[in-house]
C-alpha positions in Angstrom: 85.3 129.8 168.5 88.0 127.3 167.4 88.1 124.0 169.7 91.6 124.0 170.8 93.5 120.9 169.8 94.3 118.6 172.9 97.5 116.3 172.4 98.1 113.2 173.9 100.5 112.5 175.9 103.8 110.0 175.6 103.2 110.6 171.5 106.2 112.6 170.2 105.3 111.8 167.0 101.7 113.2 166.7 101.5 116.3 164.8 101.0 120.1 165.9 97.9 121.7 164.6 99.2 124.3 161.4 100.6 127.6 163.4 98.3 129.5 161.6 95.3 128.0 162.9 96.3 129.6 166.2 94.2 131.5 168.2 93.7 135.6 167.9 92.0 135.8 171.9 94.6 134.8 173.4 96.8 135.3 171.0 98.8 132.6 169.2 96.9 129.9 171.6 97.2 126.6 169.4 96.9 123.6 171.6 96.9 121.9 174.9 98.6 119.0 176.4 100.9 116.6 175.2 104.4 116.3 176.6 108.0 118.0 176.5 110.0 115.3 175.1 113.0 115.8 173.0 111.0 115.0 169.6 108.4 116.8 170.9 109.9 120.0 171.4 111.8 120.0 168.5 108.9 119.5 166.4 107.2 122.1 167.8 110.1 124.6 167.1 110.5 123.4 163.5 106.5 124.1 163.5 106.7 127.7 164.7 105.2 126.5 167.7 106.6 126.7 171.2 105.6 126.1 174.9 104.5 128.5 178.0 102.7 127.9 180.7 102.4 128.3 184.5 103.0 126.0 187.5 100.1 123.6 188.4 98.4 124.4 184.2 98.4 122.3 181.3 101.4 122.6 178.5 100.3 124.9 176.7 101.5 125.5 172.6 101.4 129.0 171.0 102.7 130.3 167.5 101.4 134.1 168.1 101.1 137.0 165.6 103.0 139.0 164.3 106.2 137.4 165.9 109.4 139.2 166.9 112.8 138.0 164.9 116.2 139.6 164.8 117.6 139.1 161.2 121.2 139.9 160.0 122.3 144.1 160.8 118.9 144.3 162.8 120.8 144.5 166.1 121.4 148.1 168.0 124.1 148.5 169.8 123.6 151.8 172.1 126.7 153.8 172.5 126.7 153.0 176.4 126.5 149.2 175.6 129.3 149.4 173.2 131.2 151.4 175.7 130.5 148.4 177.9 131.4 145.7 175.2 134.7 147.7 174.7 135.4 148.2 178.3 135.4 144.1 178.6 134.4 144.4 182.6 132.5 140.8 181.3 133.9 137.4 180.4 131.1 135.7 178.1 131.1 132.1 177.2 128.5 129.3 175.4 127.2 126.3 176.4 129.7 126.4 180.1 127.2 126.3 182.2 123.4 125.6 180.9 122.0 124.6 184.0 123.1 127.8 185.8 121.6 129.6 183.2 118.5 128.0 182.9 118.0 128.4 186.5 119.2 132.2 186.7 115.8 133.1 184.1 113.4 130.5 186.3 114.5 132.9 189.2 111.5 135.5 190.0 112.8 138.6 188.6 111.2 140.3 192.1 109.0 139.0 195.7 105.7 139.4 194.3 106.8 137.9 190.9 106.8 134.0 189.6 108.1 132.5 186.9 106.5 130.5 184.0 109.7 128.2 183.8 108.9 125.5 185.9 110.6 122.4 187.2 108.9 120.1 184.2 110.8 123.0 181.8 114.0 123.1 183.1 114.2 119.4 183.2 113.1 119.4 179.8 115.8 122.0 178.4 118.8 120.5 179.9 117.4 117.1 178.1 117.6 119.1 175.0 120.9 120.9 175.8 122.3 117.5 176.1 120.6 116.2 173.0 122.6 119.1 171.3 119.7 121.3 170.2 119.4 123.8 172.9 122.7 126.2 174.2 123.4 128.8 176.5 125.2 132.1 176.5 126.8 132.9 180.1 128.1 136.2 181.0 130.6 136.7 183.9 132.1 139.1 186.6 135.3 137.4 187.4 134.2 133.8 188.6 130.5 134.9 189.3 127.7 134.3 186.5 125.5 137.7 186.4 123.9 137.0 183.3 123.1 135.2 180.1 120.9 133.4 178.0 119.7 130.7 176.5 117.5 129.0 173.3 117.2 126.4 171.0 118.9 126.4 167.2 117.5 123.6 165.0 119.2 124.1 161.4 120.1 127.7 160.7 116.9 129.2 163.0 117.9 129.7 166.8 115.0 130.2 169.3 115.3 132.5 172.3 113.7 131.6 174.9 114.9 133.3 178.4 117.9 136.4 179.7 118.1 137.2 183.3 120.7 140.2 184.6 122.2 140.2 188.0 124.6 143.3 187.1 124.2 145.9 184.5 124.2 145.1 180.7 124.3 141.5 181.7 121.6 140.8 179.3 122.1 143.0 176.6 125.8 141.7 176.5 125.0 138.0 176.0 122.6 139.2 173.1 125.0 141.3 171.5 127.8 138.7 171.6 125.7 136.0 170.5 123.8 137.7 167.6 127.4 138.4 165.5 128.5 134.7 166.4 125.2 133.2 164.8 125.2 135.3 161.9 129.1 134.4 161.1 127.6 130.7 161.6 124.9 131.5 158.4 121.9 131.5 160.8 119.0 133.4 159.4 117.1 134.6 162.1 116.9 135.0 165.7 113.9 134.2 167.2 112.3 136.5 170.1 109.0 135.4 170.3 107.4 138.5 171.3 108.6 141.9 171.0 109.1 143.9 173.9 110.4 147.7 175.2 113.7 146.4 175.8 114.2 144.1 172.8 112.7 147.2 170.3 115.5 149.6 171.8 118.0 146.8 170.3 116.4 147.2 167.2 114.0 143.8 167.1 111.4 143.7 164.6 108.0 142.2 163.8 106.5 140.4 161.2 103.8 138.4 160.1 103.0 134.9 161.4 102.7 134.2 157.7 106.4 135.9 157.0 107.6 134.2 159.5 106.8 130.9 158.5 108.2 131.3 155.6 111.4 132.2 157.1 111.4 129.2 159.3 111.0 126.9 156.0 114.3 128.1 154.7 115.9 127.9 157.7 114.7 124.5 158.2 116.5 123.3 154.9 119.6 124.2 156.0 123.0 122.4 157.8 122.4 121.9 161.4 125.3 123.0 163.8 125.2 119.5 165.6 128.1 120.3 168.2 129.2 122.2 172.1 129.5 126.0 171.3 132.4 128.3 171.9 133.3 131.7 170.1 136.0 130.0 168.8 134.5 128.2 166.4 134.0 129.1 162.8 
């Protein structure tokens, strides 16, 4: 078996492991360690690579296989969500309120539930929502936030990474507002990670690590939208 790479910490600049020496068992598994600095993190996403881990574990780095990606026309809009979009019962706005957000996916989804965004994360997001890589979707019921989401975009790639849904659609809404927004912005892919139930009935697809990458190298050639979101920008 593969020695997993350990990296040091307090060394942005030390390079990931190739994603495609990851791990099958657990899948995508690439290293261990290290820190969750701004360069850090954004080397890792330009990499393929991205953290998870738990509370009281080591930062662990995974690039699994195959990975899930919205591209351009991928996204399914159900007729009772576009009922929902056209009923307008939500307000939706970027980059408002990031913390909130952030917060809102840490929450345990139930009691017996925990969460793998820990303090260390969220700390380590806002950093990089201030550094002006990582933005936030927020989706509203008059003054309350009942949903959203939120990711990183480096260049023309943007990387979800957490939704959360206090009232119905919540979710779904922030996706399918913010999917049309990066496309009219030339983004080439949205990034899910992993595929699940609910992202495959909105029409997410898989591909190879190896396809992948090769999406992420063109995307990593391109402009990058260096500035506070809104829907009103071009």
């Amino acid at each position: 078996m593969r020695q997993l790479r350990w990296l040091h910490e307090n060394r942005p600049d030390e390079p990931f492991p190739h994603a495609e020496q990851a791990m099958k068992e657990p899948n995508g598994l690439l290293a261990i360690g290290g820190d969750l600095s701004v360069p850090r993190l954004c080397s890792a996403y330009r990499n393929g690579i991205f953290p998870w881990y738990g509370e009281g574990q080591p930062i662990l780095w995974w690039s699994p296989d195959p990975r899930g990606i919205f591209l351009p026309g991928d996204l399914h809009i159900s007729r009772s969500l576009r009922r929902r979009l056209n009923q307008a019962p939500y307000t939706v706005t970027l980059d408002n309120n990031f913390e909130a957000v952030i917060a809102g996916c840490a929450a345990p989804r139930s009691a017996d539930e925990g969460t793998w965004i820990t303090h260390e994360m969220i700390n380590a997001y806002i950093e990089l929502h201030y550094s002006g890589f990582a933005h936030s979707v927020e989706v509203w019921l008059e003054d309350e936030l009942v949903g959203g989401l939120y990711g990183v975009a480096l260049h023309k790639a943007f990387f979800g990474e957490s939704m959360f849904s206090r009232a119905r659609d919540a979710s779904k809404v922030a996706l399918a507002k913010l999917c049309p927004q990066l496309w009219r912005w030339g983004f080439d892919f949205f990034d899910c990670q992993m595929s699940n139930p609910h992202l495959e009935r909105m029409g997410i697809r898989e591909v190879p690590r190896s396809e992948y990458l090769k999406l992420l190298t063109k995307a990593m050639k391109k402009p990058h939208l260096s500035s506070v979101w809104n829907f009103a920008s071009n």
